[in-house]
Backbone bond lengths (Angstrom), bond angles and torsions (degrees), N, CA, C in turn:
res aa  C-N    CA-C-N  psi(-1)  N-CA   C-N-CA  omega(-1)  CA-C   N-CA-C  phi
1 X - - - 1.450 - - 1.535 110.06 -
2 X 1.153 112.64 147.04 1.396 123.73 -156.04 1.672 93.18 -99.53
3 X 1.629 120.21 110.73 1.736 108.63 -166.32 1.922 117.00 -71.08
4 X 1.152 115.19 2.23 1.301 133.60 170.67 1.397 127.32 -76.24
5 X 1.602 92.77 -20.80 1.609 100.83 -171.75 1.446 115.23 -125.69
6 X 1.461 99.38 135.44 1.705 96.09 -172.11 1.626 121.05 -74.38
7 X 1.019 126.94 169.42 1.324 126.75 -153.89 1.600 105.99 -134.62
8 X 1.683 106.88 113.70 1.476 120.11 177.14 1.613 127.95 -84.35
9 X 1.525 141.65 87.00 1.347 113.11 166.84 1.869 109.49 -52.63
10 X 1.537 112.82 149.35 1.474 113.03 153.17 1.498 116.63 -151.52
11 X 1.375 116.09 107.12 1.670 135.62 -149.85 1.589 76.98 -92.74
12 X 1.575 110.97 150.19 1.388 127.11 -169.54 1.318 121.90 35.54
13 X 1.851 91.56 43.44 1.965 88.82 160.92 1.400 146.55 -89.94
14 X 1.275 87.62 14.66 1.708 104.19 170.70 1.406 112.07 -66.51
15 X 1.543 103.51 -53.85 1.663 115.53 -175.34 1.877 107.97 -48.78
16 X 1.728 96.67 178.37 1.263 106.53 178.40 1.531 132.53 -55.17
17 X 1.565 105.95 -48.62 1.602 113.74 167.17 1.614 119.01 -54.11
18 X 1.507 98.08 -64.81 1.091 119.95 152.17 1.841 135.24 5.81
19 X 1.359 91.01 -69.65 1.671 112.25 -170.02 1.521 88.15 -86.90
20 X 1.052 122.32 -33.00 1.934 131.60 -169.64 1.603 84.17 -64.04
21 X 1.445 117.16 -64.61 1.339 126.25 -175.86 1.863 132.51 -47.73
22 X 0.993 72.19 -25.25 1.791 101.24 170.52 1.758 123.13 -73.07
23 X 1.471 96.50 -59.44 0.936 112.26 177.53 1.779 111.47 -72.76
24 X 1.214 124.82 -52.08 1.201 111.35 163.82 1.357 134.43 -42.49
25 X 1.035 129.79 -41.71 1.300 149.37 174.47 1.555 110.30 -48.13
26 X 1.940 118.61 -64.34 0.736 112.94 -146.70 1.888 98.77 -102.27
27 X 1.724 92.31 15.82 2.152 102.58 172.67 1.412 89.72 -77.75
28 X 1.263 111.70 -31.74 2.126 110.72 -144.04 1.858 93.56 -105.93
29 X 1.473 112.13 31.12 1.395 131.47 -170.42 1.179 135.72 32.51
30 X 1.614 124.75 47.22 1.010 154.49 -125.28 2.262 85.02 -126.10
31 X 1.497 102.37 132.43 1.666 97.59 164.23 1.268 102.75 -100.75
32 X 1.440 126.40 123.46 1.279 140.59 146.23 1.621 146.09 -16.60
33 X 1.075 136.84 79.41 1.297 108.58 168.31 1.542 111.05 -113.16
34 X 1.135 111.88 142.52 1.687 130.45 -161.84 1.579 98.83 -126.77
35 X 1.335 100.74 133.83 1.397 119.00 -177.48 1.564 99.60 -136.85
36 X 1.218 114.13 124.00 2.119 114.62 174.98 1.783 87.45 -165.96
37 X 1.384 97.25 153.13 1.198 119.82 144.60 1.477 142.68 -20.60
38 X 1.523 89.17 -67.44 1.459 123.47 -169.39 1.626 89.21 -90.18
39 X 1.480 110.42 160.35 1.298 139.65 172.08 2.081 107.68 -65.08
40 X 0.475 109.12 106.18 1.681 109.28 177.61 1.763 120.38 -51.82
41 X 1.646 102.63 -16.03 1.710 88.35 -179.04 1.371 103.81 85.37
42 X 1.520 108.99 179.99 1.265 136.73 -178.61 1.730 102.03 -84.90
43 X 1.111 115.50 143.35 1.367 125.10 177.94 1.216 149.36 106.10
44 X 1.841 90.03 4.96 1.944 105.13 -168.11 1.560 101.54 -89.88
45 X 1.139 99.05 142.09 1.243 95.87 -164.16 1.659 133.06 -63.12
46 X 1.200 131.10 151.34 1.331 109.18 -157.97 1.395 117.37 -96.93
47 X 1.505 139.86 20.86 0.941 133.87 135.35 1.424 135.91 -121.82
48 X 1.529 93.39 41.27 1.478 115.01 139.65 1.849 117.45 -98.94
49 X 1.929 82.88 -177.97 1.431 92.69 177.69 1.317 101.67 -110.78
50 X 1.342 120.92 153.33 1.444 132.18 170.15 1.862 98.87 -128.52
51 X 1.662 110.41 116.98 1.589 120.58 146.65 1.393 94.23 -96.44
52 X 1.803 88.67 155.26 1.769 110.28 153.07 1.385 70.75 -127.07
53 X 1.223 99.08 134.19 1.123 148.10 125.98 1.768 152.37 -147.19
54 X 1.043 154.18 147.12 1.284 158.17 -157.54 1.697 103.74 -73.49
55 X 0.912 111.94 114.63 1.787 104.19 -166.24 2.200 93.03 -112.08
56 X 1.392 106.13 8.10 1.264 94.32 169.49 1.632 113.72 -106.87
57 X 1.195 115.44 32.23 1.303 150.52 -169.90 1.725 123.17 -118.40
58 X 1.579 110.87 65.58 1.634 113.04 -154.81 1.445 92.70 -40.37
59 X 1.225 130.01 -69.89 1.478 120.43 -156.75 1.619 126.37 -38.05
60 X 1.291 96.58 -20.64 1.856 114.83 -178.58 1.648 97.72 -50.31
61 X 1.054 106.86 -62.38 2.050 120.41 -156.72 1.519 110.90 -60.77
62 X 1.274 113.94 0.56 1.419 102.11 163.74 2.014 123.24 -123.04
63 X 1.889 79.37 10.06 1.938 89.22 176.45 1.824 85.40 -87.66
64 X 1.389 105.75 -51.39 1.663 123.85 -175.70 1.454 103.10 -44.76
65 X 1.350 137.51 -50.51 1.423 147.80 -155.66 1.932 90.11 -62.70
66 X 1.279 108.33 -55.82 1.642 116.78 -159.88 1.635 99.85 -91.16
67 X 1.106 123.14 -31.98 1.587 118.71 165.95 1.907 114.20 -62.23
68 X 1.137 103.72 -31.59 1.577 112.26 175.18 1.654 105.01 -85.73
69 X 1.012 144.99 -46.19 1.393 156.78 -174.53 1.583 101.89 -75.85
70 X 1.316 126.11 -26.38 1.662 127.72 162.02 1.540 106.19 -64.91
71 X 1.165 109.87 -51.20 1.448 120.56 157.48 1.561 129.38 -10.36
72 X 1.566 78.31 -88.36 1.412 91.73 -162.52 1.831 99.05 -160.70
73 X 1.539 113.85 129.10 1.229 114.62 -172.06 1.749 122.62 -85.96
74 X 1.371 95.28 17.82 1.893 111.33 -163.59 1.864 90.11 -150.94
75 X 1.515 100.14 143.79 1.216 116.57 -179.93 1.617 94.14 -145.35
76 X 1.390 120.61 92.31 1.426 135.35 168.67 1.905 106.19 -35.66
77 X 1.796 102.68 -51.62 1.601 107.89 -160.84 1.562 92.05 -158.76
78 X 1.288 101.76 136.67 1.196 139.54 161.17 1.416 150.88 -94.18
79 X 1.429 137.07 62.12 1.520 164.64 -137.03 1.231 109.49 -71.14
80 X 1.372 137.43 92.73 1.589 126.53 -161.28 1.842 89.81 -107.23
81 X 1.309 112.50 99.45 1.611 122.22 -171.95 1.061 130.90 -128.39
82 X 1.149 105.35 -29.85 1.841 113.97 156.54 1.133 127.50 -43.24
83 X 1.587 119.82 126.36 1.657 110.80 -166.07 1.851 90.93 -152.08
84 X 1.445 111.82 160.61 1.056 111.69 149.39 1.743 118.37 -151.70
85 X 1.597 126.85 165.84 1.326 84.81 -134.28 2.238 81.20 -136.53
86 X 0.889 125.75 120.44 1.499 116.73 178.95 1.312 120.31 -106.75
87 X 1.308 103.47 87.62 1.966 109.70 166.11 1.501 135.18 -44.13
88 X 1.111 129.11 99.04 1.323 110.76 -150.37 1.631 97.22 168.39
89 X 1.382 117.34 141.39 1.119 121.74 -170.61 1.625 128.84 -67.07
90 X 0.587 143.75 148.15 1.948 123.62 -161.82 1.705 99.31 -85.34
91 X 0.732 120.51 -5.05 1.746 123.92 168.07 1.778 119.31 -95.69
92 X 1.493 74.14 -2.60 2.033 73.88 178.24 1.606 83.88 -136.42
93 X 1.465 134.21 8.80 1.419 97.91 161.67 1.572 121.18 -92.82
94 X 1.044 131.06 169.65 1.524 136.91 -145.76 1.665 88.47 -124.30
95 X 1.367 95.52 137.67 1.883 119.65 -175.42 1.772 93.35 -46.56
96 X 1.156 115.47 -46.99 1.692 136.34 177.82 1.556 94.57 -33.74
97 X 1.345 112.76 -88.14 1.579 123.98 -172.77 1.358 124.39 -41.72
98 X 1.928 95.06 -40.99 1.395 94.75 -176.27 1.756 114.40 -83.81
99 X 1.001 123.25 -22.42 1.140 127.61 172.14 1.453 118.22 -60.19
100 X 1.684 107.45 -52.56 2.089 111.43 158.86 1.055 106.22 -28.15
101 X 0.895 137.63 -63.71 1.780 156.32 -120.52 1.539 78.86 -83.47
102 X 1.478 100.62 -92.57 1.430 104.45 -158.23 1.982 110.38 -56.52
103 X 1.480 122.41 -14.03 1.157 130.75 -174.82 1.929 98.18 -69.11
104 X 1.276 93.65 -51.65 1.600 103.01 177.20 1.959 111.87 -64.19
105 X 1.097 92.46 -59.09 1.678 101.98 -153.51 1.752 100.07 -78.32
106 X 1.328 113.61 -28.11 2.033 97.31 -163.82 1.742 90.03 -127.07
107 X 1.628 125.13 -38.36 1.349 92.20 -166.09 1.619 113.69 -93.39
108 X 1.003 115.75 28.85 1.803 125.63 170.36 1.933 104.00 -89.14
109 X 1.276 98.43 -33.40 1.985 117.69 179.06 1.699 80.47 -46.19
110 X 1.479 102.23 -81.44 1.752 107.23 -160.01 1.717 107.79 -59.51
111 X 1.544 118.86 -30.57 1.752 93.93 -171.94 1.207 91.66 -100.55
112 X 1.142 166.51 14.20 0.844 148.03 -175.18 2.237 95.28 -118.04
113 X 0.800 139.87 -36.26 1.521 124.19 121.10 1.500 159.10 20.45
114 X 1.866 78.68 -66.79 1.511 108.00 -172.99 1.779 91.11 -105.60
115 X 0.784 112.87 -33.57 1.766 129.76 175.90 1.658 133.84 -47.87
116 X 1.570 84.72 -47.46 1.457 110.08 -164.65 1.771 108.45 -121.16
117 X 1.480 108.53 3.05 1.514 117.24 -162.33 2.031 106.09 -77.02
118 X 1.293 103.84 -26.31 1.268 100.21 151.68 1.374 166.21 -57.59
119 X 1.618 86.29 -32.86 1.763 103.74 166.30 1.857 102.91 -89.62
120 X 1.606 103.06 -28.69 1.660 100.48 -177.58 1.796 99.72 -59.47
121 X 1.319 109.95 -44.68 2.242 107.95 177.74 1.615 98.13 -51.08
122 X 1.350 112.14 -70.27 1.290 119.20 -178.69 1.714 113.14 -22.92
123 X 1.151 125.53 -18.62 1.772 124.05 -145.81 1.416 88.03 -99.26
124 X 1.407 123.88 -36.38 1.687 144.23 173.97 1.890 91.88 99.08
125 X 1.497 113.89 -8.15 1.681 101.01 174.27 1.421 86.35 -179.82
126 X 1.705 110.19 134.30 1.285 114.05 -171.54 1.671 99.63 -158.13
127 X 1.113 105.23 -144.38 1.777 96.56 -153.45 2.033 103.66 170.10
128 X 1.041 101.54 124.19 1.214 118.20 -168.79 1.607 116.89 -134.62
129 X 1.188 94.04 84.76 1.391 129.34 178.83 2.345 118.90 -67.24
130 X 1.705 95.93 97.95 1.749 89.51 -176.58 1.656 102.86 -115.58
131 X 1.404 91.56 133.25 1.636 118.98 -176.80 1.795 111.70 -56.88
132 X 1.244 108.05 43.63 1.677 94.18 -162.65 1.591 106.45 -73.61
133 X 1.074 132.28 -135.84 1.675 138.00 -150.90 1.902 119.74 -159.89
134 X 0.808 107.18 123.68 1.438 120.59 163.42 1.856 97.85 -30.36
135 X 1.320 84.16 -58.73 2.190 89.43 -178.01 1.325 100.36 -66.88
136 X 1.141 153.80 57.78 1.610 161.53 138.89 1.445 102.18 -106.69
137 X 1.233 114.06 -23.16 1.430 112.61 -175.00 1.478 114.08 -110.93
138 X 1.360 112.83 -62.54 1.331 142.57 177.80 2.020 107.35 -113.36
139 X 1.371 96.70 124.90 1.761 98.31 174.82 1.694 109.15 -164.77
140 X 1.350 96.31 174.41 1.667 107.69 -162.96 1.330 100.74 -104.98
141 X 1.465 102.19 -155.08 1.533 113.11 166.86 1.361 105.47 -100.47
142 X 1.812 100.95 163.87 1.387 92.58 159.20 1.660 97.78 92.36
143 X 0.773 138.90 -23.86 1.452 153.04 -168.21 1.366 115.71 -115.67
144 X 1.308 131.36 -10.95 0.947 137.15 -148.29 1.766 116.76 -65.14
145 X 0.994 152.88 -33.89 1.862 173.50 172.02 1.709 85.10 -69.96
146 X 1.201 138.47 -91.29 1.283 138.37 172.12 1.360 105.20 -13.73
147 X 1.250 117.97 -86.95 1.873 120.35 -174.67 1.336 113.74 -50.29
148 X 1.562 120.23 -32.15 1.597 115.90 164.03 1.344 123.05 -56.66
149 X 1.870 115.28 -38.07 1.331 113.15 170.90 1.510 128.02 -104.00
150 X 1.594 87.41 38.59 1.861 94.91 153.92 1.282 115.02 -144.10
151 X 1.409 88.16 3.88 2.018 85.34 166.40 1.629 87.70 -95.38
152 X 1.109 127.01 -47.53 1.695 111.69 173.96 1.375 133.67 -24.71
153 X 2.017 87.10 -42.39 1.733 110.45 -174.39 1.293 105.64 -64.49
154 X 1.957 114.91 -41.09 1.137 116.82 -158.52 1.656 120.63 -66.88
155 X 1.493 96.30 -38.90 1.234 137.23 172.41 1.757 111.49 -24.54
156 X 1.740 89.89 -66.93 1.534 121.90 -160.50 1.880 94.28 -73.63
157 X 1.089 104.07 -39.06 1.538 108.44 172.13 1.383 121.64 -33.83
158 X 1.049 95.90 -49.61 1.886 116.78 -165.93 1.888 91.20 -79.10
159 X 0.800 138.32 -44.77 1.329 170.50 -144.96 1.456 92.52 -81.61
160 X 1.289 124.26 -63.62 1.138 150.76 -149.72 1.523 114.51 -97.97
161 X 1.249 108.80 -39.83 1.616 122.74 151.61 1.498 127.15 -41.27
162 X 1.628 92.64 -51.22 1.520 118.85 -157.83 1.938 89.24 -72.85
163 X 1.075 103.37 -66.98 1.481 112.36 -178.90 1.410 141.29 -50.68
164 X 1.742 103.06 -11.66 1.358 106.19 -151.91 1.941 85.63 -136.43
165 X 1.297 125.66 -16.40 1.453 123.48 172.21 1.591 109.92 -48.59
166 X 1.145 112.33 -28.18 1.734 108.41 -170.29 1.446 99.34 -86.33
167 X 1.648 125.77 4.27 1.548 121.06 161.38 1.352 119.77 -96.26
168 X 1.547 114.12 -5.84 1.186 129.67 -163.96 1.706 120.88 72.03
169 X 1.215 115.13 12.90 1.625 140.66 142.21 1.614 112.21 -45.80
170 X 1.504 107.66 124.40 0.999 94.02 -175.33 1.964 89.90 -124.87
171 X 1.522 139.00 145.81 1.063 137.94 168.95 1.857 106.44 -113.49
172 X 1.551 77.93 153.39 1.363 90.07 -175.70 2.038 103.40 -174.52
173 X 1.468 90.32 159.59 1.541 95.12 -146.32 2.035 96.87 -117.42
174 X 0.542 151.51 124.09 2.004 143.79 174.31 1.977 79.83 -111.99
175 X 1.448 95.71 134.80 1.366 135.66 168.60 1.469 108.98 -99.92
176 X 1.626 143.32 88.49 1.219 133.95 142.71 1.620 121.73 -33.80
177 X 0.887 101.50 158.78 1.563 146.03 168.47 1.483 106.52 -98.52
178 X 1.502 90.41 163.78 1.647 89.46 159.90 1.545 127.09 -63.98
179 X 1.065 137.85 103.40 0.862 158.94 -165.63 2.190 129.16 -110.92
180 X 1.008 125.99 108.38 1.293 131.12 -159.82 1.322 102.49 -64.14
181 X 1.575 118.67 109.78 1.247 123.97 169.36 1.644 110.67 -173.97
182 X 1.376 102.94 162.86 2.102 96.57 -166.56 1.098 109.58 -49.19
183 X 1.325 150.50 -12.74 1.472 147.23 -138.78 1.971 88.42 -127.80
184 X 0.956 104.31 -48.77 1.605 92.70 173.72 1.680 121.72 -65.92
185 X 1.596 107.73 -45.83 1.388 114.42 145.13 1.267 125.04 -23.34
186 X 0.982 101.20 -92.66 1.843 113.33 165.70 1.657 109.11 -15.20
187 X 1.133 93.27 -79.64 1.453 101.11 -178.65 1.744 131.49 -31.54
188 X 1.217 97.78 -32.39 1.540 100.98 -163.74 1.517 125.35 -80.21
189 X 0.954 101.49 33.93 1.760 112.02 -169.99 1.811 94.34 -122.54
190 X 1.327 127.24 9.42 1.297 147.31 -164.18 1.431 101.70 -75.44
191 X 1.732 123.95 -27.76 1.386 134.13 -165.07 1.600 124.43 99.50
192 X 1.892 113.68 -24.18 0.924 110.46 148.01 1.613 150.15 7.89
193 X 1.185 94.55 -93.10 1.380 119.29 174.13 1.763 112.73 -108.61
194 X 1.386 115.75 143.62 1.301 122.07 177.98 1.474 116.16 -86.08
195 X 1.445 127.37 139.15 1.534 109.73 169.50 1.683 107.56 170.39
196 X 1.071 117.84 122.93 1.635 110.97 -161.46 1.701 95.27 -72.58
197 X 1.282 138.91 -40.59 1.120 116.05 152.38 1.593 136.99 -116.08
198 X 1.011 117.57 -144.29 1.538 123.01 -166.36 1.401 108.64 -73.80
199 X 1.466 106.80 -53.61 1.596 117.15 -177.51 1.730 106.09 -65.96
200 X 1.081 111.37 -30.97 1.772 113.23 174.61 1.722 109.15 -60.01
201 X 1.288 109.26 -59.54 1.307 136.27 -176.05 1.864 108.06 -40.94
202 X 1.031 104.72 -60.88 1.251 130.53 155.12 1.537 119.81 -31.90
203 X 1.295 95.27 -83.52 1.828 97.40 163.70 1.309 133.68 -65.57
204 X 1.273 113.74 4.55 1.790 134.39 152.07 1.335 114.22 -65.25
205 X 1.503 86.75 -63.54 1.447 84.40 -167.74 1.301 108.69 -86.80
206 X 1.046 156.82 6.07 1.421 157.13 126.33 1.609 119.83 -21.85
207 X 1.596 102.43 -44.37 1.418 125.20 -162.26 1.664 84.81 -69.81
208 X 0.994 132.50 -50.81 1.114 175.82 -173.67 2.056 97.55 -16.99
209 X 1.216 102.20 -60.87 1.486 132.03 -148.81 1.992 86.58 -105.27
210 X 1.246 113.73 150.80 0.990 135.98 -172.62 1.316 113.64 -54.94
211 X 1.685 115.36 -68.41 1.381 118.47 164.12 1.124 115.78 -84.01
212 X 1.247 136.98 37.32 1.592 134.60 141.37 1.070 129.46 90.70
213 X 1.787 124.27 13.36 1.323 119.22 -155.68 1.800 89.84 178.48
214 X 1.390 95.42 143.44 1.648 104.86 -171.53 1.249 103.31 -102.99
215 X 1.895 110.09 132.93 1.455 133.98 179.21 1.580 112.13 -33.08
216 X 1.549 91.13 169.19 1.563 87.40 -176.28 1.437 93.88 -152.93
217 X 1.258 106.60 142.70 1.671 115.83 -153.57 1.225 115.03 -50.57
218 X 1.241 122.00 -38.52 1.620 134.28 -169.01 1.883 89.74 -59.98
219 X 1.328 136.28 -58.39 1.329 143.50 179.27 1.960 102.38 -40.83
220 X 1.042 115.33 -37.59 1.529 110.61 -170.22 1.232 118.34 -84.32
221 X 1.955 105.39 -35.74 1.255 126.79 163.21 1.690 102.03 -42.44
222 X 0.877 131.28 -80.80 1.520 153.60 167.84 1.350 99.49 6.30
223 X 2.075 94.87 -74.77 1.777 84.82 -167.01 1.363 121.36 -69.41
224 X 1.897 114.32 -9.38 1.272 112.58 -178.72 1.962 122.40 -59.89
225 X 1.792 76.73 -51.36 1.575 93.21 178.67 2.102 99.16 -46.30
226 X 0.846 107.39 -49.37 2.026 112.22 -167.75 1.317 94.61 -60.26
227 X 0.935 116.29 -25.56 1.687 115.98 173.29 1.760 131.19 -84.33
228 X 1.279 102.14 -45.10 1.417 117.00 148.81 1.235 148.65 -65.39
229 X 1.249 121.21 -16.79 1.392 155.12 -160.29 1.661 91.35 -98.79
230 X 1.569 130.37 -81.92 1.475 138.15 176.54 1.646 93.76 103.40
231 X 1.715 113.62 -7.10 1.600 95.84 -175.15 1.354 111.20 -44.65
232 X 1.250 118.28 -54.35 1.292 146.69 179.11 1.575 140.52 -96.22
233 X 1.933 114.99 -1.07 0.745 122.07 175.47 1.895 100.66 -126.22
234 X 1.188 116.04 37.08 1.574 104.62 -156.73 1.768 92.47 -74.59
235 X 1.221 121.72 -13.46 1.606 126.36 -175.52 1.381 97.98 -77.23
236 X 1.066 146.21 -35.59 1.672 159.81 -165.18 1.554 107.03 -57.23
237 X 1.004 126.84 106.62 1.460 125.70 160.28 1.877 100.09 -152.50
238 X 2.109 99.03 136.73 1.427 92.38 161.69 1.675 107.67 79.24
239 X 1.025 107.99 5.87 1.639 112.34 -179.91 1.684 118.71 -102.55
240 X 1.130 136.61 177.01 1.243 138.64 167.03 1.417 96.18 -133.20
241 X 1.327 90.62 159.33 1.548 104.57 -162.86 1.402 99.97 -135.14
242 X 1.562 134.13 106.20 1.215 118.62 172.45 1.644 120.52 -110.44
243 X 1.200 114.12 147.17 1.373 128.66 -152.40 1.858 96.66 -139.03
244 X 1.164 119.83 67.45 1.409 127.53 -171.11 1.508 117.01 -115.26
245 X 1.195 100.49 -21.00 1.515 89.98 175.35 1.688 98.92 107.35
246 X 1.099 124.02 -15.35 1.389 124.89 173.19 1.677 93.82 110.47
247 X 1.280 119.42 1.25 1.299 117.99 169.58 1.462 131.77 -23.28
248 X 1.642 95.44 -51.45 1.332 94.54 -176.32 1.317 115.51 -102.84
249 X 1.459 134.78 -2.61 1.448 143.65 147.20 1.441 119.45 -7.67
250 X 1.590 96.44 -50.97 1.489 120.35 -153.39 1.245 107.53 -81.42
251 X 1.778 140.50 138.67 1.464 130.56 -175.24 1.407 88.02 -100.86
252 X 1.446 95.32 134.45 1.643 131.37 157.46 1.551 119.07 -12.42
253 X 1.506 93.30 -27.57 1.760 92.33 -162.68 1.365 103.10 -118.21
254 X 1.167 125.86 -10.61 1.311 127.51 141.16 1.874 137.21 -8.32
């Protein structure tokens, strides 16, 4: 690790936000570390680190703890982004799914936390940034296990603020919108939105959102970086941050 340069975890950086998240980081000269599932592709940057590994897998976070700490002994900010997301009615989802969900999406928030809270002291001021959801606040049907594990996230935020200010840790949570990426894709066959195909579906739900048109990852990246950074958010702890498009502005009955 290069001692000049601050040092990023970002859990589910394979995905769409994710890779947005990556890449921002490492324009504004930021070293990388990327944690996903999935294989990352061509393009991570090369003096970062990239694991795949399964982070909804407790035993992972303490091979991860010493593979990151070989690294680098300071973690400026911390990216809680990994999500996965099951459409499906809460009477037909299966203890199985719902348990992933929250295995993936809320309890990686707390070990990975408790995991990594050493190199975050080490940083002398750092910042721990969680990917929660518009659906923590505002949500549909059909979604239901998902919106439980980001109001959990949101929850733990506040939680996490409260506990971790006397390290000079600061937490904080950005709430998407609809936002263009495979998992929103995915999603849209949920009943939501009307549209015989994908590209219709899309432009529904676009209509949908205040200014007329659904986010795009590099925009979410954005508020994360403003959050991680402290140039400008060093007052920020314990907050949610929503970035929806004016989504939720709008009353229901509208």
């Amino acid at each position: 690790m290069k001692e000049n340069k601050r040092v990023v975890l970002i859990t589910g950086s394979a995905g769409g936000i994710g890779k947005a998240c990556v890449e921002l980081f490492a324009a504004n000269g930021w070293q990388v570390v990327g944690i996903d599932v999935n294989a990352f592709g061509p393009g991570f940057p090369a003096d970062g680190l990239y694991i795949q590994a399964d982070i909804s897998q407790p035993d992972e976070f303490p091979v991860l703890f010493e593979k990151v700490k070989a690294f680098s002994a300071r973690l400026h900010a911390l990216v809680n982004n990994a999500a996965v997301q099951v459409s499906k009615p809460l009477i037909e989802t299966t203890v199985e799914e719902w348990d992933k969900v929250i295995a993936t999406n809320l309890r990686p928030v707390f070990l990975s936390a408790r995991e990594f809270h050493p190199l975050l002291i080490n940083a002398g001021s750092s910042a721990i940034v969680n990917m929660s959801s518009v659906h923590a606040i505002q949500t549909s049907a059909s979604i239901s296990a998902y919106a439980a594990s980001k109001g959990g996230m949101l929850a733990l935020t506040r939680a996490m603020a409260i506990e971790f200010a006397k390290d000079n840790i600061r937490v904080n949570a950005v709430l998407p919108g609809a936002v263009d990426t495979p998992m929103l894709r995915s999603g849209l066959d949920r009943g939501h939105v009307t549209g015989p195909s994908l590209n219709e579906r899309l432009d529904n739900l676009a209509r949908k959102t205040v200014n007329g048109r659904i986010g795009q990852p590099a925009e979410i990246a954005r508020a994360v970086y403003f959050l991680a950074d402290g140039t400008q958010s060093s007052f920020m702890t314990g907050q949610a941050l929503v970035v929806d498009g004016g989504a939720t502005a709008r009353l229901s009955t509208e």
